[in-house]
N, C-alpha and C positions, 0 to 999 in steps of 0.2 A: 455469636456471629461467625459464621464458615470465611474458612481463610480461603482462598483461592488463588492457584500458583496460575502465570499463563506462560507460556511460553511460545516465540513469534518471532520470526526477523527484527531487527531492532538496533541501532546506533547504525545507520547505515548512512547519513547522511543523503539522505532520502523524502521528500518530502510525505510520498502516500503512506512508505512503511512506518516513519515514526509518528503520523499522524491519525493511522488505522491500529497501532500499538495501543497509542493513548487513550483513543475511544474505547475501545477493547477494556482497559483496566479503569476510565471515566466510568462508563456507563454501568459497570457492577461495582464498583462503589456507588452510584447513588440510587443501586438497587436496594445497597446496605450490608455488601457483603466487603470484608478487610482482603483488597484483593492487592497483589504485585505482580510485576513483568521480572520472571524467572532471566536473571542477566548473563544467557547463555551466549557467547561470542558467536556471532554468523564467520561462516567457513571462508570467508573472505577478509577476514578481520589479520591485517601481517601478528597481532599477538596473539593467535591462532596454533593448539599447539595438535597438528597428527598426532594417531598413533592408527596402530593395526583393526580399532575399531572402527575406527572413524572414516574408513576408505568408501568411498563412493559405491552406489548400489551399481551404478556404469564400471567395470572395469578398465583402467587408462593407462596407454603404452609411460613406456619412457618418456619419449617425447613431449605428450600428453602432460605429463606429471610436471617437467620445465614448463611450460608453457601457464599449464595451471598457479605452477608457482610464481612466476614472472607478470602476469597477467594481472590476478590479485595482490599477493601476499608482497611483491615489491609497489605493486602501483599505491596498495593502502598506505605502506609505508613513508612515502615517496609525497604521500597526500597529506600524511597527518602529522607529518615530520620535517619534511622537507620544505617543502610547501609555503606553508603558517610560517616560515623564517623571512620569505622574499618576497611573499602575495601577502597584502593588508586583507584583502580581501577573501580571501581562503580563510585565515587569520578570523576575519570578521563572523564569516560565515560559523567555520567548525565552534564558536562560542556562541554563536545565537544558539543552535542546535541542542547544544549540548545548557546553554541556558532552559530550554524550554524542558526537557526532560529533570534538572535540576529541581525547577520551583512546582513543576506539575505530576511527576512520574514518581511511583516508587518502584526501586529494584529489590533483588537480592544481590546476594553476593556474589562478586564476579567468575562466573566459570570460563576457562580458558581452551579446557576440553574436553570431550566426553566422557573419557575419564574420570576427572573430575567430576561429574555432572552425578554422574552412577556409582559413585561410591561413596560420596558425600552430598546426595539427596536430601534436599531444601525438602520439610513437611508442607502439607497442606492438607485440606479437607479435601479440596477439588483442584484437579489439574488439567488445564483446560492448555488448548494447542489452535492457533488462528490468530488474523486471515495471514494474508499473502501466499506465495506460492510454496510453503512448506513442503509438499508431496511429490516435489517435482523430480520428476527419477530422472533427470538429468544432471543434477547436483554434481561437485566436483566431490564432496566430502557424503558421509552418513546422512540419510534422513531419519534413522532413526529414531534418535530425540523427538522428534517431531510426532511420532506414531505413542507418545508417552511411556514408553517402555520403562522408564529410568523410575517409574509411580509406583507406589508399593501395590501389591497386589487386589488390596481392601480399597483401595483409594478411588473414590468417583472420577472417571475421566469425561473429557467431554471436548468435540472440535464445534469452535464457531467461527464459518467463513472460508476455513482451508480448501488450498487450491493445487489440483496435480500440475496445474500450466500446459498441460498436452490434454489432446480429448483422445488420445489411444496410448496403450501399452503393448508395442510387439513384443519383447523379451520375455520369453514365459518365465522365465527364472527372476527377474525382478518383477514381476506382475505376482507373482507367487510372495515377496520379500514383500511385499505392499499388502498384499487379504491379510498375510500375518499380523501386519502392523494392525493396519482396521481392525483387527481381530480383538485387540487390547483396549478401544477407544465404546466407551459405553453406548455415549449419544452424537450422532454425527450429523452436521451440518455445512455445506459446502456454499461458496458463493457463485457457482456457474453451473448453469443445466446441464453443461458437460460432465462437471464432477458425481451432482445425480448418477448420472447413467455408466460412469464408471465404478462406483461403491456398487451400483445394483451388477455389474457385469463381473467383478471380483468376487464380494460377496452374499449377494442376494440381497443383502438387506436396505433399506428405503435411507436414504440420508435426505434431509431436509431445506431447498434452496435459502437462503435467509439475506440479510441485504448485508453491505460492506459496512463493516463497524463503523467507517465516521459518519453513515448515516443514520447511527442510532442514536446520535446527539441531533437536535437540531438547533437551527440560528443560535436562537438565546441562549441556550448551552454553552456553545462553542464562544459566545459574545467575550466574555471573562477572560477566557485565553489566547486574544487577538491584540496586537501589539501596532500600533498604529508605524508608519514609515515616515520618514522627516521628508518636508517639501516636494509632497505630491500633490496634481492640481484636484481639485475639484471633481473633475471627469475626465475620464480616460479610456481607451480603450486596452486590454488587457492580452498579453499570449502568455499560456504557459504550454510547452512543446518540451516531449518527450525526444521527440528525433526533428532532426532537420526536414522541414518545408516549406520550397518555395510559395504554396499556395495558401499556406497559412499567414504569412508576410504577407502577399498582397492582399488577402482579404482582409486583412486588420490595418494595411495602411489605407485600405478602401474607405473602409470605415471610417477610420480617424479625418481623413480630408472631408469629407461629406460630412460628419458631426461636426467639424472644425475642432478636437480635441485632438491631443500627442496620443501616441503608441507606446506602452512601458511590456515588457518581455520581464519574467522573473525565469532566471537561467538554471538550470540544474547543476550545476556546478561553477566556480568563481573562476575557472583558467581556462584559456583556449576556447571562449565562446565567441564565434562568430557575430561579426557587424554589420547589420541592414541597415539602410538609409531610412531614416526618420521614426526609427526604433530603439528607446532607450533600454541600453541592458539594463537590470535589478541584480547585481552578482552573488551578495553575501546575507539575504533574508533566512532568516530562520523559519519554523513552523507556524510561532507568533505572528512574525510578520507576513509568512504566507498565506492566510488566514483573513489578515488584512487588508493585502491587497486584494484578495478576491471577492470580498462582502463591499468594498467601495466602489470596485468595476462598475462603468457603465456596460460594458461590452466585454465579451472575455470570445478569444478563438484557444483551443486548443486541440493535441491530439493525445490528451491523455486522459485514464478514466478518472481518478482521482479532480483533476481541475475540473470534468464534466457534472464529479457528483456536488461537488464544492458547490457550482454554480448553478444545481438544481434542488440544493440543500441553503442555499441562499438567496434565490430568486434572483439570479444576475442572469440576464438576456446572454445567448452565448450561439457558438455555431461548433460543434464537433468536429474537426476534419480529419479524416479517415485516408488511408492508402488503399488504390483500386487495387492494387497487387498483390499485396499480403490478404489472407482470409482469416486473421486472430484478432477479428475485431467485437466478438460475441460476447464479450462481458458489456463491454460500452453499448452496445445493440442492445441486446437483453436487458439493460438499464433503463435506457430509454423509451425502446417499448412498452415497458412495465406503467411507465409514469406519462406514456401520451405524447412522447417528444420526437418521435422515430424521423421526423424531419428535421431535428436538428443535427443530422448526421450528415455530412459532404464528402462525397467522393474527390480526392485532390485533383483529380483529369477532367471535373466538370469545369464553364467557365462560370468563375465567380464573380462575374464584373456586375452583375443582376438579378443575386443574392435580395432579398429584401432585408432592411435591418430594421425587424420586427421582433417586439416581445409575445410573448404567451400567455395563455388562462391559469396565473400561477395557484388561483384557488385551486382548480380541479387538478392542479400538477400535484400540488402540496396536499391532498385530499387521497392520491392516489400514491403518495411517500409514505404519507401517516400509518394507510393501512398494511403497506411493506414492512415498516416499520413497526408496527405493532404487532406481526406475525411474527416478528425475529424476537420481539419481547419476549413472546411465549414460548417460543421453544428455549431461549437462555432459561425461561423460569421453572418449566419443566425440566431440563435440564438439571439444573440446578438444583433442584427436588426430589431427583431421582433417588430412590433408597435399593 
């Protein structure tokens, strides 16, 4: 049995990352491969230790550097320390999380920093790097890691899912620190057409679209590792929102008055989240319970990709809502048009008051998943096969 390391953003208290982690090392265990998540600290982690390798492919003033440190490295601290002493609910939260990767995840051993990572290199047969935005040459710290460098030289590498986060590179000199990395990566597979067209503009060669890890489980998969919430009704209408929107509130208390069911919000974090009229917070859900909530929705509004694939990986009736003013909404697009939903995308400056609250053809949605889904099969097995 091939051991397979992955290595991926991870403990972030996060719901997509620890959730596209797990699928990630789910779905090649029940390919049948002894796989683990390589327990490398994300550079935002306060037990994060610099050194001189580890400096960001972005060069950053002084300033920069406070900022960077005060930003993360105090806020984490401040989060996972402080926090959990005065907030039940913090408190609540940081052990569901860390529950859920307990009973369900296996690590290695904890690396602190890159250092570490590269000179006391975890074996494996295959070392594989994905999703999220690993590549992203905006980073505060090294991408390196990421580009599997730290793999011994014989060792099968392999990305599934990884994301640069930008669709250009103007710095020739980190566009240059980036073909090198790809350089080292066998078989590559990216989650946004943008990424395509950047592996083909670095280095010529064809990397492969494939869908977002948590959708290579489906429903009855995921069934197992859903953790039910105490004293939720029957039917409800559901937000989960990445960023503040007024227009996502009233669509969903639209909703809720017209169905005659409550509005529940599960929040991205337990402190300092804002209170709408006739919208119950959800503070301290884990992945379990986020999971949960989302497969009992009657209704789900959100602006985020993750809750979009949730609820087209569960058949929950849902409405996208998108910013007219930003233009970084092509993974959620590209999602949706793939699977036939390209209407359930809302511009937030349209008026919602005449929305229809309608479901869809989830056969031919779930038909047009299947076959996304089976395309990404193949290239992990190919992948994976590669001699």
């Amino acid at each position: 049995m091939k051991k397979v390391g992955i290595i991926t953003i991870v403990n972030v208290n996060n719901y997509g990352a620890e959730l596209q982690a797990f699928a990630t090392f789910r779905k090649l265990q029940l390919m049948g491969y002894n796989a683990e998540i390589i327990n490398y600290l994300y550079y935002k982690d306060w037990r994060y230790i610099d050194s001189k390798m580890s400096r960001s492919f972005n060069s950053m003033s002084i300033k920069g550097k406070i900022i960077y440190f005060a930003k993360y490295r105090v806020a984490s601290f401040v989060l996972n320390k402080i926090l959990p002493l005065i907030c039940k609910d913090v408190k609540q939260r940081i052990a569901n999380f860390n529950s859920f990767h307990q009973h369900n995840t296996r690590f290695s051993k904890l690396y602190k920093s890159m250092k570490d990572l590269y000179t006391d290199t975890p074996i494996y047969d295959v070392y594989m790097v994905g999703s999220d935005q690993v590549w992203n040459p905006n980073a505060s710290s090294s991408i390196e890691p990421y580009f599997l460098t730290f793999a011994p030289h014989s060792a099968l590498t392999v990305s599934y899912a990884s994301s640069f986060g930008v669709s250009k590179i103007e710095n020739n000199s980190i566009a240059n620190r980036i073909k090198l990395g790809l350089s080292s990566i066998k078989t590559i597979s990216v989650r946004e057409s943008s990424g395509v067209n950047l592996v083909k503009e670095l280095t010529g060669r064809t990397a492969q679209l494939v869908c977002d890890p948590t959708l290579l489980l489906n429903k009855s998969e995921w069934t197992m590792f859903m953790k039910p919430v105490s004293n939720m009704p029957q039917r409800y209408v559901l937000i989960y929102q990445l960023s503040e929107s007024d227009a996502i509130v009233k669509l969903a208390t639209r909703i809720g008055k017209q169905e005659q069911i409550p509005v529940y919000r599960i929040c991205k974090r337990a402190f300092k989240v804002k209170k709408d009229k006739g919208v119950v917070n959800i503070l301290n859900a884990g992945p379990s319970e986020f999971l949960s909530l989302i497969t009992n929705a009657s209704f789900i509004i959100t602006n985020s990709f993750h809750g979009t694939a949730f609820s087209i990986n569960f058949d929950v009736p849902f409405y996208t809502v998108v910013s007219a003013k930003k233009k970084n909404n092509n993974r959620m697009e590209s999602l949706l048009d793939y699977v036939g939903l390209g209407k359930r995308i809302v511009k937030d400056d349209v008026d919602i008051t005449n929305l229809p609250i309608v479901g869809y053809d989830v056969n031919a949605t779930q038909l047009k998943l299947k076959s996304f889904r089976l395309e990404s099969e193949k290239f992990l097995e190919d992948a994976l096969a590669y001699n």
